[in-house]
N, C-alpha and C positions, 0 to 999 in steps of 0.2 A: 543061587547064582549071583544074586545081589553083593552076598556077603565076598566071594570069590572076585568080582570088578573091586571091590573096597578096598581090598587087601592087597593087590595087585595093582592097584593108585599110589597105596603107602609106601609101597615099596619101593617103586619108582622115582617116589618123590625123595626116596632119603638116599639113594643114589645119587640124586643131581645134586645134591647139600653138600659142599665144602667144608671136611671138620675143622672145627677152631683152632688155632693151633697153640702149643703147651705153653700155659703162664710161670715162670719163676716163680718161687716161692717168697715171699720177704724175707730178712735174714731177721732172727729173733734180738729181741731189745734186751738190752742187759734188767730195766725191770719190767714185769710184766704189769703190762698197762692196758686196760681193754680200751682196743679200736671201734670206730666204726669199719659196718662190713663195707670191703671194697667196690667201687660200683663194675657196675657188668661194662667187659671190654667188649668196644664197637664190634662190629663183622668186619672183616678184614674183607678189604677191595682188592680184587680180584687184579695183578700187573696186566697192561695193555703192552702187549707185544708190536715191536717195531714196523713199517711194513719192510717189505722183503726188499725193494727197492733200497731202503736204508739202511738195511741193518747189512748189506755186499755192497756198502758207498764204498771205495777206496780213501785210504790215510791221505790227510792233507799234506802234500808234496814241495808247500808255500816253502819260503827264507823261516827261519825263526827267528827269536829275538828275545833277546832274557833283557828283564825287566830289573836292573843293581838297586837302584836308586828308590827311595819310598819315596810315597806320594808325596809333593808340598805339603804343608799345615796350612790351615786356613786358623790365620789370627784373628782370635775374639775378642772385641772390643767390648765391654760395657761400659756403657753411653749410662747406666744410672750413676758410676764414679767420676766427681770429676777429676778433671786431667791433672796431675802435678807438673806437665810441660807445656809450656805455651805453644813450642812446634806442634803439639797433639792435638792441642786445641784450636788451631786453626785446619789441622788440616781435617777434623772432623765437622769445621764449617764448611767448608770445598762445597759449594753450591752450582757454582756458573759452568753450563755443558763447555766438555774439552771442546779444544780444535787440534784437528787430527789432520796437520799438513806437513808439508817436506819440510818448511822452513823451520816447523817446531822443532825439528830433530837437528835442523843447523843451528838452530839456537842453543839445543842444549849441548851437543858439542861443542861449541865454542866454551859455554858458562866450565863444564868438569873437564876441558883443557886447561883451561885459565886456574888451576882449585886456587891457587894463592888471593889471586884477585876475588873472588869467589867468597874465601872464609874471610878475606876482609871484609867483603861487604856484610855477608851473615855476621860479622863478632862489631860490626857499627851498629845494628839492630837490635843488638840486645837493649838498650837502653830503653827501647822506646815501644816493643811489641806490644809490650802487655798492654798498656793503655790504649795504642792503637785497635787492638783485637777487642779491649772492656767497649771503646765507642762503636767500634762496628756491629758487637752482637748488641749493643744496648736500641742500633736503628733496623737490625734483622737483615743485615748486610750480609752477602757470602763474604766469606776470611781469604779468599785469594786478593783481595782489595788490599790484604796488611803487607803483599808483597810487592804494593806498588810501587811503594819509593825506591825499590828496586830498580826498577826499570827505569822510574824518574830522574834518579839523585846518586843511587848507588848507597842511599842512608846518609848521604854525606850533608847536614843541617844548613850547611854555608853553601852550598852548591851555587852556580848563577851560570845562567846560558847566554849566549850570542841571542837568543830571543828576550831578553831581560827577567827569566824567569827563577825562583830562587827558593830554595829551602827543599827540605824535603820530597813537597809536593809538587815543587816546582811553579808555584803561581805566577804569570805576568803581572804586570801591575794593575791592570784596566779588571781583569778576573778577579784579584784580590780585590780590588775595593769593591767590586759586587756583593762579594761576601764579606763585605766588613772587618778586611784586614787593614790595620793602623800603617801608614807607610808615611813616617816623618825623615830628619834630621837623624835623630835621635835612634828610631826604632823600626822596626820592618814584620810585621806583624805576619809576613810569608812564611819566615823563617823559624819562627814561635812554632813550637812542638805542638801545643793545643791547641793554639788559635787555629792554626793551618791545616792540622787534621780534622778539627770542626767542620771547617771551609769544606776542606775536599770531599770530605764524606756527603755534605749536605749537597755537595754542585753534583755528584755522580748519581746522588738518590734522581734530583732531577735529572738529569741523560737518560735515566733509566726510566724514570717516567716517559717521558718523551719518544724516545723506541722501543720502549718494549724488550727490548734484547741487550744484553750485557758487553758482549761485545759491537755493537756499535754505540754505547755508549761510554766505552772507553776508547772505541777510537775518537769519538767526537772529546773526551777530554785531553788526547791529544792534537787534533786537527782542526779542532773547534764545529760547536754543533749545527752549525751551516753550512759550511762543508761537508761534512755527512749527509746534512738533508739532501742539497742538493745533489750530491752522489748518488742517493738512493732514487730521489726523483729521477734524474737523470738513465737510470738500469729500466724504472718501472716503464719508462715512457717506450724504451726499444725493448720490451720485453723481456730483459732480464733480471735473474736471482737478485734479492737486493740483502742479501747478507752479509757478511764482513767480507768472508772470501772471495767474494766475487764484483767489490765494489773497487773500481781503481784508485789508489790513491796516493799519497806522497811516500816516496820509500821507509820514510824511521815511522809514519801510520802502519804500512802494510807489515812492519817489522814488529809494530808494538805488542798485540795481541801476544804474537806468538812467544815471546821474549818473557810474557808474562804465563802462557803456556808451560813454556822450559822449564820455568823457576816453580811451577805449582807441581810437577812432574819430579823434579830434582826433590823436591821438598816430603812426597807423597811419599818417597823410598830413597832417603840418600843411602841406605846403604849399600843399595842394585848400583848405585853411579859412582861408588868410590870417595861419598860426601863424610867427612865428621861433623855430624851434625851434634854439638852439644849442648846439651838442656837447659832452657831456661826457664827459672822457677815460676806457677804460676800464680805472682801475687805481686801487688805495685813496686814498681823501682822504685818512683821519684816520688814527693810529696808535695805539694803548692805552698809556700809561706807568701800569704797576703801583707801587705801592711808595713813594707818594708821600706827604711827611710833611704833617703840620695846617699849611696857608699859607690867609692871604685871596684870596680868589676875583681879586680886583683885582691882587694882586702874583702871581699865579700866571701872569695875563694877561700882566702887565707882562714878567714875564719871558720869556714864551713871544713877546714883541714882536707882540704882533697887539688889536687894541681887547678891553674887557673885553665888546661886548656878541659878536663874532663867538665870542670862548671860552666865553660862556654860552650859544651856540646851539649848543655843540658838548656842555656838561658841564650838560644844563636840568635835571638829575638834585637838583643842591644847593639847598635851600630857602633856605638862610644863604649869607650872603656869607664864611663860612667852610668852607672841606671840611676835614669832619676822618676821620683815618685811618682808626678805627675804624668808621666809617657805609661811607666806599665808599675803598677805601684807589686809586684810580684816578684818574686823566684824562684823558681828550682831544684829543692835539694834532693838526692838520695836519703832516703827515708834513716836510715840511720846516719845520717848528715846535721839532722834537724837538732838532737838535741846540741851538738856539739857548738854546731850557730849560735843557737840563744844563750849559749852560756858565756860564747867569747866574746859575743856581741858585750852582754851587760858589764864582761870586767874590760875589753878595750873602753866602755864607755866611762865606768868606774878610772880607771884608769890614766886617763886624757881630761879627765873634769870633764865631760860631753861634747869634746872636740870634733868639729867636721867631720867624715867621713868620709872627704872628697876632696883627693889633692889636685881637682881640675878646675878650668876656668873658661868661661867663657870672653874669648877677643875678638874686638872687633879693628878688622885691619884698619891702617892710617896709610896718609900718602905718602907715600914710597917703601913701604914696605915691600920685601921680597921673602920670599920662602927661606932663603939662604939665613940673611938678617931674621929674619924669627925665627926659625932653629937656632942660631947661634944664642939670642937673647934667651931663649928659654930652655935652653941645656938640653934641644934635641938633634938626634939626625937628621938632612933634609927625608930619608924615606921614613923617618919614624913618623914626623910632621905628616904626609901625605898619606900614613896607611892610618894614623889617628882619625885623620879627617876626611878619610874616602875621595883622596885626590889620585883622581890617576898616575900613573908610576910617569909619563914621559910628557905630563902637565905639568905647567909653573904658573898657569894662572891662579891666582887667590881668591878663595872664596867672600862672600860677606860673613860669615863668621865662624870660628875657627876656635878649634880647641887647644890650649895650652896648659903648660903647669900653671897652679894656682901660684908658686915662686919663682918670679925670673932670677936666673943667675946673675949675681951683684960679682 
């Protein structure tokens, strides 16, 4: 009886056993090479059928919509290369949170209507990025800071405002001499490409000490940093947000920000905006020559063989058409400038027996002299006289002293 339950169990059970199902054969190898034996295929799992609810759903009845276009790419950067474009390298410093307002986007409409105006200001910057961008990563600055003389100046080294502010950075005078900018007769240490980005860079470090937040410390380097204080004191006292955007303030303030917004945006993808953004190398434009003797601005050009106004956009520092040693004993050149200087330098020197190098002079006015009578004596225009000497164009007063040819006309 025993044995009858036993066999009547095995049976049953190999009933409910799903057989394996047929394995292909391998196809044979052209040599025969003994294999390991293959391992045992798993039990095959059993399909879960739908339930009955789903599997009589009715076909989706929706709109459709064919999909042409492939997916964007997503561009890889590796951050282990560096950059060979200075645009790539600032914008992989892009540190400071966007602001995300209406007027960002009036701003940047305005900048990619304007493209002429635009690429002028981008093709004034070439000169000066690089150096700008080596000082801001050398104090761990975000690189949207490189596009502030944007906003400032327009790139423009000469620039000067109705607020007496000037260069690049645009310094007043009272700020510049905080930061130990030179501001003589002679020279304007605003205007100086390194001196003044030194400045700026070190006044905005502290704003940012000072609030803690990027953007009010760039408005306070426009509106000045009491201002801001009290603006923000001012929100905290009635309870309000004391962040940029929501602090009131002078209109070309509440514009500032954003203006430098547009231009980190334009910069991030000129070429979503219609921008030609073309590359500049990343390695030094200019190079420093210390030690250089009193020459006129013009023969210094001459020598260095490049026009007198492209070495004044490099030296915007000198007021006079003379550098003299003592004010900035320095120069300027485009790196491949330098050797061609020191070579013309030593045969004008050879040349001239070690003659001056300065066909100007210092005058000091006598009584009765008039502007007219000294241009005349000294073989200039009355407006050549007055832009030598930083006399306003619709003054006839005379200064105490006054730069002429080192020859009056006999």
């Amino acid at each position: 009886m025993r044995a009858l339950v036993l066999g009547l169990a095995m049976f049953l059970g190999a009933c409910a056993t799903t057989p394996p199902p047929d394995i292909a054969e391998p196809e044979p190898q052209a040599t025969p090479v003994p294999s390991p034996a293959p391992a045992q295929a798993p039990a095959p799992v059993a399909a879960v059928k739908p339930p009955a609810e789903t599997a009589k759903a009715p076909a989706f009845q929706g709109p459709k919509q064919e999909v042409k276009d492939p997916l964007p790419r997503v561009t890889k950067v590796d951050r282990t290369v560096a950059p060979t474009d200075v645009w790539e390298r600032i914008r992989r410093g892009f540190a400071m949170p966007d602001l995300k307002t209406a007027l960002v986007k009036v701003k940047m409409n305005e900048y990619t209507k304007n493209r002429a105006g635009l690429q002028r200001m981008l093709d004034r910057a070439r000169p000066y990025l690089f150096h700008i961008v080596d000082e801001i990563e050398k104090r761990g600055l975000p690189t949207e800071i490189a596009l502030l003389p944007m906003v400032e100046s327009a790139f423009n080294p000469m620039a000067y405002s109705r607020a007496r502010a000037s260069g690049l950075w645009q310094f007043i005078p009272g700020t510049g001499r905080r930061y130990e900018l030179t501001q003589t007769w002679w020279y304007d240490g605003r205007r100086d490409v390194i001196d003044s980005t030194g400045a700026a860079l070190d006044y905005l470090t502290a704003l940012h000490k000072m609030h803690g937040d990027w953007h009010l410390a760039l408005a306070s380097y426009n509106w000045g940093e009491g201002a801001v204080k009290r603006a923000v004191a001012k929100n905290r006292a009635a309870g309000k947000k004391t962040d940029y955007a929501s602090l009131k303030m002078p209109r070309e303030t509440a514009q500032y920000v954003p203006k430098l917004q547009a231009l980190k945006n334009i910069i991030a993808d000129p070429q979503r905006h219609g921008i030609d953004l073309q590359p500049i190398p990343n390695e030094p434009y200019f190079v420093v020559i210390n030690q250089t003797p009193d020459i006129d601005v013009q023969l210094a050009a001459q020598l260095a063989e490049m026009p007198v106004e492209e070495f004044r956009a490099l030296n915007p520092g000198f007021s006079r058409p003379v550098i003299r040693s003592e004010t900035a004993a320095r120069i300027v050149l485009p790196w491949d400038k330098v050797v061609p200087f020191h070579d013309n330098l030593a045969k004008h020197h050879n040349a001239s027996g070690g003659a001056s190098l300065v066909s100007w002079q210092v005058y000091r006015p006598q009584r009765g002299d008039t502007l007219g009578k000294l241009a005349k004596k000294f073989g200039l225009s009355i407006s050549e006289l007055k832009r030598v000497n930083g006399i306003p164009e619709r003054s006839w007063a005379i200064p105490k002293l006054l730069l002429v040819p080192a020859k009056p006309v006999t």
